[in-house]
N, C-alpha and C positions, 0 to 999 in steps of 0.2 A: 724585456719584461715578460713574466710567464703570462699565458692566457687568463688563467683561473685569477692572477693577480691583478690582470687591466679590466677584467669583467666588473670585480667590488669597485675597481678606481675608478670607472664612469659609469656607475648608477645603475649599469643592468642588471644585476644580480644582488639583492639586501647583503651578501655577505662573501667569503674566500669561500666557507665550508660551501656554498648552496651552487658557486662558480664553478669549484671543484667535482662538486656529484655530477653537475648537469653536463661536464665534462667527458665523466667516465660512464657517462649512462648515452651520448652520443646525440645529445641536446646540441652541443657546438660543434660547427665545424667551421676549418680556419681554408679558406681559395678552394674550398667543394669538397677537402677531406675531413676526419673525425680526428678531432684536437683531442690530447691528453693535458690535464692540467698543467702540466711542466712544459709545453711547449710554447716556444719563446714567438712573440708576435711584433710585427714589424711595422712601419708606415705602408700607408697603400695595403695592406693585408685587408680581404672583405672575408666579413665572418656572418654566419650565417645562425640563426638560434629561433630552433622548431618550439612552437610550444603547442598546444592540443587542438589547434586547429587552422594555425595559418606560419608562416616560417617569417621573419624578419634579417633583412642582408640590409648591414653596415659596413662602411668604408672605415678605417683607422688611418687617423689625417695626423695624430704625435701621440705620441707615447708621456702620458703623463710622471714627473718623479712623485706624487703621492697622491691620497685619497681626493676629487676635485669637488667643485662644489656643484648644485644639479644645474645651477643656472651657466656652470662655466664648459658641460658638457659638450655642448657643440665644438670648440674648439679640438677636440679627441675623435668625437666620431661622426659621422656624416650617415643619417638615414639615406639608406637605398631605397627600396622596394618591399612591401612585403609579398612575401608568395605564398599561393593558396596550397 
């Protein structure tokens, strides 16, 4: 599944379009590099997502087949750590 597509599918991002910019603006990165929307994400992949003043790393534990619900998020990704 593409990045930009598993982002809408468990809740972190309101939408593809907003996965997609924060993509190509270097918001996400996928095992410590800079994800482009179209790059494909895998189990075990930790992803990483800066926002204006602290960074947030999650584990991807499945690969969801469509949109999930907020309460069933855990089962896709696993908070890490945030980092300052």
């Amino acid at each position: 599944m593409r990045i930009d597509v598993f982002l809408d599918a468990v809740c972190l991002f309101k939408s593809r379009t907003m996965s997609s910019k924060a993509c190509q603006e270097g918001i996400v990165k996928i095992n410590g590099s800079g994800a482009k929307p179209s790059k494909e994400i895998k189990e075990d992949d930790i992803l990483e997502i800066r926002n204006f003043t602290s960074t947030k790393r999650f584990r991807v534990l499945a690969i969801p087949q469509k949109n999930v619900k907020k309460s069933d998020v855990g089962m896709f990704i696993q908070f890490l750590t945030g980092l300052s």
